[in-house]
LOMIKE-695194 format. One line per field, with one value per residue (C-alpha): residue number from 0; residue in three letters; x, y, z. Coordinates in steps of 0.25 Angstrom, whole numbers, always signed. Layout:
N
bado	NUM_...
seke	ALA_...
east	X_...
north	Y_...
up	Z_...
//
This chain:
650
bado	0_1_2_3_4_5_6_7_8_9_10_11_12_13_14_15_16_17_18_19_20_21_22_23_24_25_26_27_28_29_30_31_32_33_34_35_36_37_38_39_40_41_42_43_44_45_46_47_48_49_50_51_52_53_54_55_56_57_58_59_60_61_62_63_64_65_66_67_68_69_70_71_72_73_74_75_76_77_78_79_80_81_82_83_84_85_86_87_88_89_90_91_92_93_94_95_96_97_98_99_100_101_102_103_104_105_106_107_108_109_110_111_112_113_114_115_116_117_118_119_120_121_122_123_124_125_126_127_128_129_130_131_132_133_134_135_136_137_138_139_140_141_142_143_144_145_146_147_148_149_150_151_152_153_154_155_156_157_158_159_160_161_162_163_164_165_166_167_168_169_170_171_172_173_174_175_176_177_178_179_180_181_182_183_184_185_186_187_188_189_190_191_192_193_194_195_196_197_198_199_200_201_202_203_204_205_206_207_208_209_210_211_212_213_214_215_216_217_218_219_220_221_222_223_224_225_226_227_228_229_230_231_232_233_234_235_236_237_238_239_240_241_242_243_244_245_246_247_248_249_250_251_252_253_254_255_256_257_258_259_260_261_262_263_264_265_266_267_268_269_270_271_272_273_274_275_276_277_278_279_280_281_282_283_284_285_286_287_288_289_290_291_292_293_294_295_296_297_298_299_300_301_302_303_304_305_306_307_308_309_310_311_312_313_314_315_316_317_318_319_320_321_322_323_324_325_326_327_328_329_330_331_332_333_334_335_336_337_338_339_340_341_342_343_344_345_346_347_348_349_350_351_352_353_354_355_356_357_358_359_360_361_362_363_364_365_366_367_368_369_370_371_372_373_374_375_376_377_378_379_380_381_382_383_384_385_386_387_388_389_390_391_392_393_394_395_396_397_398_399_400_401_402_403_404_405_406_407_408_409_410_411_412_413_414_415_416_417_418_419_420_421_422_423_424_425_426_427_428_429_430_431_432_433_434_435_436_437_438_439_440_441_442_443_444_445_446_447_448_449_450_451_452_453_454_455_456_457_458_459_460_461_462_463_464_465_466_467_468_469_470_471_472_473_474_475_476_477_478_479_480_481_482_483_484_485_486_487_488_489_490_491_492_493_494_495_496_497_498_499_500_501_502_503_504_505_506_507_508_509_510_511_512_513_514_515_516_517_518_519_520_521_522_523_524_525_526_527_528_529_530_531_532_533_534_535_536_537_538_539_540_541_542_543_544_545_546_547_548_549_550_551_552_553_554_555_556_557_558_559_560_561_562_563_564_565_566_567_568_569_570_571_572_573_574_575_576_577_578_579_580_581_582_583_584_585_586_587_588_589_590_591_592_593_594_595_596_597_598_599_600_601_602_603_604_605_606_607_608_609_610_611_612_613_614_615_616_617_618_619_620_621_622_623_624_625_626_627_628_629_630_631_632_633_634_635_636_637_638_639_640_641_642_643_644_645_646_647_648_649
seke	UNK_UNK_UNK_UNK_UNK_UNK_UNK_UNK_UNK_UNK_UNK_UNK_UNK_UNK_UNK_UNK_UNK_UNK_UNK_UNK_UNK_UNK_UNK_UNK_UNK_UNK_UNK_UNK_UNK_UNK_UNK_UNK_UNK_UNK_UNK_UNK_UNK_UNK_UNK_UNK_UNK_UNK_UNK_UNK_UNK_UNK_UNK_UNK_UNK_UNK_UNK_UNK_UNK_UNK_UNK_UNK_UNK_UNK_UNK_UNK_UNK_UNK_UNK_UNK_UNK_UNK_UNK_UNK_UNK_UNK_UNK_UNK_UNK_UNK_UNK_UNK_UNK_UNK_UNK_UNK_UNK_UNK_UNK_UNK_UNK_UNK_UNK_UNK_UNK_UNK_UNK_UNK_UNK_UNK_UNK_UNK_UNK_UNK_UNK_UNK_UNK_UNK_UNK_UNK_UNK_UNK_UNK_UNK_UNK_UNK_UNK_UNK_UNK_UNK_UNK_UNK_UNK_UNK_UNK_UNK_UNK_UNK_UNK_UNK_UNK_UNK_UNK_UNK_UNK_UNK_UNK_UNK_UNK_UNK_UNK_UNK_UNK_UNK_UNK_UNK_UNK_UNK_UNK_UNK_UNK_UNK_UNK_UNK_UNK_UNK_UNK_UNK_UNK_UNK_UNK_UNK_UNK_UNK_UNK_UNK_UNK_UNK_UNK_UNK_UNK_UNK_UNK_UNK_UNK_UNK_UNK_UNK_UNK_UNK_UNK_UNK_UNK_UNK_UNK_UNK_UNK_UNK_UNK_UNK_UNK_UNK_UNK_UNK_UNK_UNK_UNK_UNK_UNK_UNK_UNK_UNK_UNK_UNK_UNK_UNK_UNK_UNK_UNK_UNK_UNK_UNK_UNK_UNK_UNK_UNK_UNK_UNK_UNK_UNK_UNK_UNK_UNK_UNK_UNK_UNK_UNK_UNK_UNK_UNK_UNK_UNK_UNK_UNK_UNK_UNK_UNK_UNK_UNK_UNK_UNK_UNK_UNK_UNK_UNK_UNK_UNK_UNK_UNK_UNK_UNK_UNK_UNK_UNK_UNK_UNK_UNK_UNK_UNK_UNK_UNK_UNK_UNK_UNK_UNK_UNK_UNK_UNK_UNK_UNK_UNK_UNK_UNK_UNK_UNK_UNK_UNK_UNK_UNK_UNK_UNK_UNK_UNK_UNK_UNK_UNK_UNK_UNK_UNK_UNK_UNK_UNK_UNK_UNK_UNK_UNK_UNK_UNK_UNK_UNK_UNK_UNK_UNK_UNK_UNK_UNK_UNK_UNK_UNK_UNK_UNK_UNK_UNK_UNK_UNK_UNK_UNK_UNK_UNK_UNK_UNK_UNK_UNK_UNK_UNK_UNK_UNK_UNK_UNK_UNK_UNK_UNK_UNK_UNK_UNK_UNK_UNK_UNK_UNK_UNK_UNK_UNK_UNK_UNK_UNK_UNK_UNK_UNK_UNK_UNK_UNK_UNK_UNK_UNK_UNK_UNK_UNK_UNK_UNK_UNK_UNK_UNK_UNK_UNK_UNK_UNK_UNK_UNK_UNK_UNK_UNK_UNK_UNK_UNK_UNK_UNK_UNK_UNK_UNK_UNK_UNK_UNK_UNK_UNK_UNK_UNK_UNK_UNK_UNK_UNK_UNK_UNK_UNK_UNK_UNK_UNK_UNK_UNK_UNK_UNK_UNK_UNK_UNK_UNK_UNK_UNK_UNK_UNK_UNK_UNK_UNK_UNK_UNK_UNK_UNK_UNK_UNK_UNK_UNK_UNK_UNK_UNK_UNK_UNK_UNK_UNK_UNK_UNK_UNK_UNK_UNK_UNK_UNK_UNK_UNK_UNK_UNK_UNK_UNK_UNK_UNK_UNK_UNK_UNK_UNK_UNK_UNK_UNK_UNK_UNK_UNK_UNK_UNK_UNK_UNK_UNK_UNK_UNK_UNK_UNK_UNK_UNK_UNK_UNK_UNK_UNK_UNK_UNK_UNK_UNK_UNK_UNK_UNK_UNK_UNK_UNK_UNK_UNK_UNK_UNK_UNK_UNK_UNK_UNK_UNK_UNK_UNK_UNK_UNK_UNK_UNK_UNK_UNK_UNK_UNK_UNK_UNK_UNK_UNK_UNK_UNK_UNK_UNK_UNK_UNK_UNK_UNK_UNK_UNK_UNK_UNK_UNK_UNK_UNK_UNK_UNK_UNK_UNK_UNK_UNK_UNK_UNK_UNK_UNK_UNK_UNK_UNK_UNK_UNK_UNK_UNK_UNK_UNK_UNK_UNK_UNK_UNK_UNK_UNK_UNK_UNK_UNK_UNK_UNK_UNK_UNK_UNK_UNK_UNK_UNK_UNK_UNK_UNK_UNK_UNK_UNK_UNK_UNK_UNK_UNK_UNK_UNK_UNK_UNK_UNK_UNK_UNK_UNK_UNK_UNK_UNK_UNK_UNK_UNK_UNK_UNK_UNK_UNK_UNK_UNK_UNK_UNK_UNK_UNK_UNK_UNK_UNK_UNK_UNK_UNK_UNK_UNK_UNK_UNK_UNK_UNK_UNK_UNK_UNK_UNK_UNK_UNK_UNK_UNK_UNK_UNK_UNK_UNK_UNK_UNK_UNK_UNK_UNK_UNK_UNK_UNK_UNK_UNK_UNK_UNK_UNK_UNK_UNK_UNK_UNK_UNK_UNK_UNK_UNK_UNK_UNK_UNK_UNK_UNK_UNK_UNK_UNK_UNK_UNK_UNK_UNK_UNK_UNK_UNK_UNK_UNK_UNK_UNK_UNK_UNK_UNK_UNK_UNK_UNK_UNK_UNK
east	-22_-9_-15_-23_-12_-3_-16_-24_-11_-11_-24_-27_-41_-42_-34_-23_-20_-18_-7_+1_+16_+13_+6_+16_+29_+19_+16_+29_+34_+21_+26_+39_+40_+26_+13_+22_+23_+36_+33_+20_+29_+44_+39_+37_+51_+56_+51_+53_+68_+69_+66_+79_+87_+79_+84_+98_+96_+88_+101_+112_+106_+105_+121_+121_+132_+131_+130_+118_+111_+113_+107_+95_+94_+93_+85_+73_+76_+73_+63_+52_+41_+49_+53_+37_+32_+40_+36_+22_+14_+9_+8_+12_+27_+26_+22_+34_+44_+39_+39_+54_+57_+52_+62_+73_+71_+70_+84_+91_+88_+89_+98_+91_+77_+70_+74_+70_+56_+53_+58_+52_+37_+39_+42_+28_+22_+23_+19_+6_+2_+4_-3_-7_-2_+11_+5_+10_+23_+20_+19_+33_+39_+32_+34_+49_+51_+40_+53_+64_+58_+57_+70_+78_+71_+72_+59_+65_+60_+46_+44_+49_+41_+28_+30_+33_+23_+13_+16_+15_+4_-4_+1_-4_-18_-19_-14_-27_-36_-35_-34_-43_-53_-48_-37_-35_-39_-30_-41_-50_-47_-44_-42_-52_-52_-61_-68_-62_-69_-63_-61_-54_-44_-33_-33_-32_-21_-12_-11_+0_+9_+7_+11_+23_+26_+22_+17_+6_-7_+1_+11_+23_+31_+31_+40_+49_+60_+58_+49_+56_+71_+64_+59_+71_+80_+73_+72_+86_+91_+80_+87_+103_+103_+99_+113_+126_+135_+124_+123_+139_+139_+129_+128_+115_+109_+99_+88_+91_+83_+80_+76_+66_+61_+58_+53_+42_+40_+37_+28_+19_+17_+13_+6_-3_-3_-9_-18_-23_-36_-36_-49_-52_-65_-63_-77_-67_-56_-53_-41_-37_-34_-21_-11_+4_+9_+3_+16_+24_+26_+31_+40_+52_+53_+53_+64_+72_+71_+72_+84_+92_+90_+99_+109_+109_+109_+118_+131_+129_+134_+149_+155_+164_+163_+152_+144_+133_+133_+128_+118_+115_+113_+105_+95_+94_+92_+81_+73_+75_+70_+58_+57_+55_+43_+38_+36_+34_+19_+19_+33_+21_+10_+19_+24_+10_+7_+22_+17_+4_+10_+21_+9_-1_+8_+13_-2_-9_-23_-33_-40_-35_-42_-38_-39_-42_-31_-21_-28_-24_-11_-11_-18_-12_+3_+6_-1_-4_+8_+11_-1_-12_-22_-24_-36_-36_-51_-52_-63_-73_-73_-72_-62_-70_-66_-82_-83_-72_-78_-91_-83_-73_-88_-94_-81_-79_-89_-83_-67_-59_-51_-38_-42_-32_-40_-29_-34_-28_-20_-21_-24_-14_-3_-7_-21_-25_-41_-40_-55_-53_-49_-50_-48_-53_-51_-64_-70_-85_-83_-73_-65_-71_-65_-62_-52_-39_-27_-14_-5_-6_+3_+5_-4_+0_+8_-3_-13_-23_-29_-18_-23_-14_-16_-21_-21_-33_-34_-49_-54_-65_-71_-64_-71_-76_-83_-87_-100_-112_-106_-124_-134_-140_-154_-160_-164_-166_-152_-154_-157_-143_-135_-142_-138_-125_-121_-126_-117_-106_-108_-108_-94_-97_-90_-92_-107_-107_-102_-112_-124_-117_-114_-127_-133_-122_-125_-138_-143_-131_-133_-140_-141_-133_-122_-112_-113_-114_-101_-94_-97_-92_-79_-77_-79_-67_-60_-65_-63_-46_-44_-38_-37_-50_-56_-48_-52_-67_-68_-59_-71_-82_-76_-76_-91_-95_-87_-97_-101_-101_-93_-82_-74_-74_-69_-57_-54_-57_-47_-36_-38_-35_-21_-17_-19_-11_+0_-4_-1_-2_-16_-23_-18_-26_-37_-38_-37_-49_-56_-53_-57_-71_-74_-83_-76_-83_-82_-77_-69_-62_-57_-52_-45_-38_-34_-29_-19_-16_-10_-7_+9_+16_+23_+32_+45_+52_+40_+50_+57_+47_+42_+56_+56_+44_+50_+62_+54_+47_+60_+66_+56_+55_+71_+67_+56_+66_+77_+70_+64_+78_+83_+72_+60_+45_+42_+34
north	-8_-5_+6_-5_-15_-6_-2_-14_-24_-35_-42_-53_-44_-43_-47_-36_-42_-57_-50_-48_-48_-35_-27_-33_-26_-12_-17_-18_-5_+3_-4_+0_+16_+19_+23_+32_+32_+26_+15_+12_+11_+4_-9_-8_+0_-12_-23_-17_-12_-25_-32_-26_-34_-48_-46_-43_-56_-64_-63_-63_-79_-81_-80_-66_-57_-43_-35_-43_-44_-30_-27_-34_-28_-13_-17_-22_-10_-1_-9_+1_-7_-10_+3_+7_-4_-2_+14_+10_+3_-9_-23_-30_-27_-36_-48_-46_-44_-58_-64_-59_-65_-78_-75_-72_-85_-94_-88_-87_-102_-109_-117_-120_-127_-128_-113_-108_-114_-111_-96_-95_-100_-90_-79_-83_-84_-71_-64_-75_-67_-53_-56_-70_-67_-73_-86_-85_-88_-101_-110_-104_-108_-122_-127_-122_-133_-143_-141_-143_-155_-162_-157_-158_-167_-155_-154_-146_-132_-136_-143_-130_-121_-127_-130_-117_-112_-122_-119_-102_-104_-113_-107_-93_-99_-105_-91_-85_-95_-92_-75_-73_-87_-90_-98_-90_-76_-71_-79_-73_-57_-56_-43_-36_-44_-40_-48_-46_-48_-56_-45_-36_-47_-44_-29_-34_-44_-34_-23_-31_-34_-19_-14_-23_-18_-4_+2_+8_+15_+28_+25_+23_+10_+1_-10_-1_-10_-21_-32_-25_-29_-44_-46_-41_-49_-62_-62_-59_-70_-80_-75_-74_-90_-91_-86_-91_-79_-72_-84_-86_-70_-70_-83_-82_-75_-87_-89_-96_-101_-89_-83_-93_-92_-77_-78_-90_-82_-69_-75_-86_-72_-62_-73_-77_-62_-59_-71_-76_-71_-63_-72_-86_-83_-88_-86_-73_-66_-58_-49_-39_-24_-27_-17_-16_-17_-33_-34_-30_-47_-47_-36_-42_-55_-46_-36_-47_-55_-42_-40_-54_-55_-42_-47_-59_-51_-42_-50_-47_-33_-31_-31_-19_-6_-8_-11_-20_-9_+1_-8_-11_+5_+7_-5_+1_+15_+12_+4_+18_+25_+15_+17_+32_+29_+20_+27_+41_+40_+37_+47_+59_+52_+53_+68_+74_+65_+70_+84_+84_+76_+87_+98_+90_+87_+102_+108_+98_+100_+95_+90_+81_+76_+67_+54_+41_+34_+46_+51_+37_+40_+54_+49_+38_+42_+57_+67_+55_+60_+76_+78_+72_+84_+81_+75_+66_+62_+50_+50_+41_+29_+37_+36_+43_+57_+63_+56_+63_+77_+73_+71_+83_+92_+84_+89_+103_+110_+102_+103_+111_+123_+119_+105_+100_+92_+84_+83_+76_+65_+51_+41_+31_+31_+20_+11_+24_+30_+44_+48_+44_+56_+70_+74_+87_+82_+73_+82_+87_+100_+110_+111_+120_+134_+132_+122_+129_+123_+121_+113_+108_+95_+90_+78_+67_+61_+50_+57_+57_+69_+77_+83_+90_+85_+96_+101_+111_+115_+118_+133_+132_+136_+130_+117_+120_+112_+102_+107_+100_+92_+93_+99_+90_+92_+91_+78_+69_+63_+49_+54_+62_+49_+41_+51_+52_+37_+37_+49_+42_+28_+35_+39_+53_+57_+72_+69_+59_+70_+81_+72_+68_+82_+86_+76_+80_+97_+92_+82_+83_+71_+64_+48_+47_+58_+51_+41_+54_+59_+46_+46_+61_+54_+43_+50_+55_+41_+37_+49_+46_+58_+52_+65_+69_+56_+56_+68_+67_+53_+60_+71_+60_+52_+66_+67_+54_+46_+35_+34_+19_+23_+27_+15_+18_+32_+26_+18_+28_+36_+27_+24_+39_+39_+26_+33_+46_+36_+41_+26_+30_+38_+25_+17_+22_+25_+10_+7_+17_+9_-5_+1_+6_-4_-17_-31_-34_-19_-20_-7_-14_-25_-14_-7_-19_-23_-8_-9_-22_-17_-3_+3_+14_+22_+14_+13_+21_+29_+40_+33_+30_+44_+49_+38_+44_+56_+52_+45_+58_+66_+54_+55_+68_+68_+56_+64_+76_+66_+59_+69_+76_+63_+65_+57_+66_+74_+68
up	+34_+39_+51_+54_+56_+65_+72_+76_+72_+60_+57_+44_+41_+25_+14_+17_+30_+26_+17_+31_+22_+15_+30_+39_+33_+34_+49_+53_+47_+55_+67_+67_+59_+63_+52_+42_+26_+25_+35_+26_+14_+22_+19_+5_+4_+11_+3_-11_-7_-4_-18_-25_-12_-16_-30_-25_-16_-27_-37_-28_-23_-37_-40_-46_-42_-35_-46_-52_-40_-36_-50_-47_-35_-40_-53_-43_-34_-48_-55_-56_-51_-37_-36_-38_-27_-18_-18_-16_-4_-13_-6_-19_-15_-2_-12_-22_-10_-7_-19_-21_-7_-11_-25_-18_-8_-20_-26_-12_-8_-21_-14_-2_-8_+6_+11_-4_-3_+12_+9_-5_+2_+13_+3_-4_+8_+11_-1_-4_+8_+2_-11_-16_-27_-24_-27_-41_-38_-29_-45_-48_-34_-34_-49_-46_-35_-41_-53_-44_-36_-51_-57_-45_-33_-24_-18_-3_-10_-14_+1_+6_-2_+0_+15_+19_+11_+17_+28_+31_+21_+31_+43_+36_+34_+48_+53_+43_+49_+63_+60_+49_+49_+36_+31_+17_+19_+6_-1_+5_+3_-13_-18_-25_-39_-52_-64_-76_-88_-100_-110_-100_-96_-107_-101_-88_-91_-96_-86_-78_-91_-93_-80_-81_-95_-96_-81_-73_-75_-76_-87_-77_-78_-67_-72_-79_-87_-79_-88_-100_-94_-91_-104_-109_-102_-102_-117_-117_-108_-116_-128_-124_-118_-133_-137_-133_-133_-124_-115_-114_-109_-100_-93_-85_-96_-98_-88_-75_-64_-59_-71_-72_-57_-62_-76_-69_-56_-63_-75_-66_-56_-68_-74_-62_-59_-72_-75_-62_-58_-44_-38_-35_-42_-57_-63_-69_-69_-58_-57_-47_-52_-59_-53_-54_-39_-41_-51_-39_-34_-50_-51_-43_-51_-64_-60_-52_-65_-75_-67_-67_-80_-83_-74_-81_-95_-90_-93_-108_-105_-105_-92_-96_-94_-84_-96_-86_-74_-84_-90_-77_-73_-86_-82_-67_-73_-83_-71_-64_-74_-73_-58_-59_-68_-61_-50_-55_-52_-37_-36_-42_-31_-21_-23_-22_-10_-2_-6_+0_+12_+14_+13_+22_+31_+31_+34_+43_+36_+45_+35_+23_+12_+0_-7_+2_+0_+1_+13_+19_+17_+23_+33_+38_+33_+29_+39_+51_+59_+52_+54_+62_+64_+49_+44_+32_+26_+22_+12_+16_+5_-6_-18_-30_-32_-33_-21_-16_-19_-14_-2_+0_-3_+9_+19_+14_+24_+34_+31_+41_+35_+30_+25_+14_+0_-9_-23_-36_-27_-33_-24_-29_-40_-46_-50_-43_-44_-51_-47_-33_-22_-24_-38_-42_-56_-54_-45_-49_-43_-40_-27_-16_-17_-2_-7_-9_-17_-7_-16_-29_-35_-48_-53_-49_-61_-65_-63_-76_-73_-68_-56_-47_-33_-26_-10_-6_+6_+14_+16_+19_+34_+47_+52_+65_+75_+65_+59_+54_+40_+36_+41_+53_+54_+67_+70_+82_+89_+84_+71_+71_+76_+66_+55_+59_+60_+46_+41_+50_+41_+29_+32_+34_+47_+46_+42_+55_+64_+60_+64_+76_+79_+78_+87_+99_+98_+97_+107_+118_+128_+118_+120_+106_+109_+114_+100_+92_+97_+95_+80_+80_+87_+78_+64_+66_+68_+56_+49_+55_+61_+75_+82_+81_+83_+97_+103_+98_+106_+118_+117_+117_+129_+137_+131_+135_+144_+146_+132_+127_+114_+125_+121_+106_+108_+117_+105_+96_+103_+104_+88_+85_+96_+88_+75_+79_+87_+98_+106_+119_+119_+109_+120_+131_+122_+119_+133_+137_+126_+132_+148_+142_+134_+138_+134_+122_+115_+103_+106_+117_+107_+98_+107_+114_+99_+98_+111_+106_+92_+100_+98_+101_+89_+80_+84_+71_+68_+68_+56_+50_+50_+45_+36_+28_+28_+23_+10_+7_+7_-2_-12_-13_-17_-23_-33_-35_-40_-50_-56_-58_-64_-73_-66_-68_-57_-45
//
């Protein structure tokens, strides 16, 4: 999606673009440090480096003194589920940023009713459109000024709040209406939601309170001490305002205001979170797959809250000897220790995938081949710019490891020598598919002996089979001019096109080339070789290999200058330059595309959208290059240090 945006600028198409607060920070980031890992990843490094700030922020306006706050501060900065989302590339994080704006505004302009309301509607506004979800917290804001009209004959925040709210709410439909022809498109695009039967419905019901209370699928916390500490402390402050000497040492041990705003925030979320069905459709219940970045608008309230509530508590340690700085150390310590469990699974994903970057990006195969969503990411990230003469395959649809090896049999008389195969890599750290990708483990049949082992990694840590992911690397004979995949019987022209638009349909580009082949040694100046030799051209676009497809098209419009399909092959060219940065050559392939294209083509449109949307590199691609870097070399110091403070290896 995010290609997409920086390639053909922002669109409202599908649900994932009507969330335009979570893609726009991702847009910005590729615009200005160019397509890198690091700029993929800044603006959740941003956001989530951000939340322990808001918790500073959100106790400082509430009276606390320095110490406190800055507390506050570093106990969000090392909760261990803010530590884990803001390592990953999880959308979730963008709504609880939000939601702690809109926190943060309500503390800060207590005072000021009309600039609270405005800031808080704004706040929720923004992350309504991230994930509906954020609907939850609309009852708690509104019964808390329905209260303070009665009680107090203040109504200047409630106008406020639902004004501003009516108002980019509205605006935000009308905008819908005239883009998309609809005026609630997020009701529109639901994710996936599933039935769930009534005796399954107790299971389902606990997997949140579990992952709260005990952690993930792997057996690694994600909350850490966290709900423990609130529990903890909320019984305690319930209980000490019970007892006078307690009350008369610790003032604000008893609940205030903002206690409550918390306690009702965090509840009325979790509860709607848990209980409400995800679908307009009540015939049943219907639930989304219940996974633990949803938490992630819930983790800020429960550590902000976990964390006032010891600085509160904290006046029953004696002051002297720094008896509270080293409670305070302890409780900061044990979240780290929580934090290093935490994310000990994606610490042992992302060692075997800096390995194998460091070794692909060392060799330049000229093929690689391995999961399909990892091959994305290789693709798209780690070898686009060390390495563009390398290949990655993206399988074609297929996730299922039998599927996989039916595949990899399929391209082994056709693999080039030196072709690179990596085995036993999960696709996923978590809610992750263990029979999906190339896992000998579940293959049917051994390797090829023509494969031969390059490197072999440790299994990744979560991994129930314990397979160690694997590099091979391709012996078999050198790909020369590219063969015949089948044997192509000798059958009429027509018949041969027909065959290998079929091949090409079923997503079987070298297949689609074979038949095509055939039919231009075959039949030269045939009325169907100029299309033969387009499909030829364009199985390489689709099978993203940018270089070839360029100069296959550049061969095609010396071969046939007049051809018809001339204006797809311009625009075929100029999608390649764009994808290798090349500007300056898309550009005037786009232009050659527009010059020979009649004015109701639709290549013509296209590549007028593609000027249109057409930039030059980013302005700090360099630091954003350096910037990726830089991480990997961090956490590879990162890795060695914790596992000498006694953290398990990677």
């Amino acid at each position: 999606m995010i290609r997409s945006l920086m390639e053909d600028g922002p669109s409202f198409e599908g649900h994932l673009r009507y969330r335009f607060p979570m893609w726009v920070f991702n847009y910005l980031a590729q615009l200005g440090f160019g397509n890198h890992e690091a700029t993929f990843f800044l603006p959740t490094w941003l956001l989530s480096s951000l939340l322990p700030v808001l918790a500073y922020g959100t106790l400082r306006a509430a009276g606390y003194g320095l110490a406190g706050s800055l507390f506050a501060g570093a106990f969000v900065a090392l909760s261990p589920f803010e530590v884990l989302i803001g390592a990953l590339r999880a959308n979730d994080l963008f709504v609880e940023f939000f939601l702690a704006c809109a926190f943060w505004s309500f503390v800060r302009f207590e005072r000021a009713p009309r600039s609270q309301g405005a800031s808080v509607a704004l706040a929720l506004w923004l992350a309504f459109y991230a994930k509906l979800w954020s609907l939850f917290l609309y009852p708690v804001v509104g019964v808390h000024y329905l209260v303070r009209l009665v009680r107090e004959r203040d109504g200047r925040g409630l106008v406020a709040f639902v004004g501003t709210s009516l108002v980019l709410h509205a605006a935000a439909c009308a905008f819908w209406r005239g883009t998309t022809n609809t005026w609630t498109p997020f009701l529109e695009h639901l994710s996936a939601t599933y039935p769930v039967s009534a005796d399954q419905l107790s299971t389902l019901f606990l997997e949140y309170p579990r992952a709260i209370f005990v952690g993930s699928e792997h057996g690694n916390t994600l909350f850490g001490l966290v709900p423990y500490l609130l529990v903890g402390g909320l019984g305690l402050s319930i209980f000490g305002r019970r007892v006078p000497a307690l009350a008369a040492r610790a003032p604000r041990i008893a609940l205030d205001r903002y206690d409550v705003w918390l306690l009702c925030s965090c509840l009325v979320f979790f509860g709607l979170l848990e209980l409400f069905p995800n679908n307009f459709t009540f015939d049943r219940y219907y639930s989304v797959p219940r996974i633990f970045r949803y938490l992630a608008p819930l983790s800020f309230g429960l550590s902000l809250f976990a964390a006032k509530l010891l600085v509160d508590l904290g006046q029953l340690v004696p002051a002297r000897l720094g008896l509270r700085w080293i409670a305070a150390l302890g409780v900061l310590v044990l979240l780290a220790s929580g934090t290093l469990e935490a994310v000990a699974p994606g610490r042992s994903h992302h060692a075997r995938v800096a390995a194998l970057r460091e070794e692909l990006r060392t060799s330049c195969p000229p093929v690689v081949m391995l999961e399909l969503r990892q091959a994305i990411f290789f693709r798209e990230l780690h070898l686009r710019v060390a390495c563009p003469g390398s290949v990655v395959l993206r399988p074609p649809g297929i996730h299922q490891t039998r599927d996989y090896e039916r595949w990899l049999q399929e391209l082994e008389p056709r693999l080039p020598t030196g072709a690179v195969l990596v085995t036993g890599l999960i696709q996923f750290v978590y809610y992750a598919c263990y029979i999906c990708g190339p896992r000998l483990s579940h293959f049917e049949a051994a390797l090829d002996p023509r494969w031969s082992l390059v490197r072999e990694l440790a299994p990744v840590g979560f991994d129930p089979a314990r397979e160690p992911v694997r590099l091979w690397r391709w012996s078999g004979r050198p790909l020369s001019a590219e063969g015949e995949v089948v044997p192509v019987p000798a059958l009429a022209p027509p018949q041969l096109f027909e065959r290998g638009i079929e091949r090409f349909d079923a997503q079987d580009y070298p297949g689609t080339r074979a038949w095509m082949r055939a039919l231009l040694d075959r039949f030269p100046g045939h009325a169907l070789e100029s299309d033969a030799a387009y499909f030829v051209a364009v199985t390489y676009w689709r099978e993203r290999d940018p270089q070839r497809t360029s100069g296959e098209f550049e061969a095609f419009l010396a071969q046939f200058p007049s051809s018809r399909l001339r204006r797809a092959a311009h625009y075929h060219i100029g999608l390649s330059h764009r994808m290798l940065g090349h500007y300056a050559a898309a550009k005037a392939a786009f232009e050659a595309t527009v010059r020979s294209s009649e004015v109701l083509d639709p290549e013509r449109e296209y590549a007028l959208q593609a000027l249109g949307s057409l930039h030059g590199p980013a302005p700090l691609d360099a630091a954003g290059r350096g910037l990726t870097e830089l991480v990997y070399r961090f956490q590879a110091q990162a890795d060695r240090l914790g596992t000498r403070l006694g953290a398990s290896e990677p």
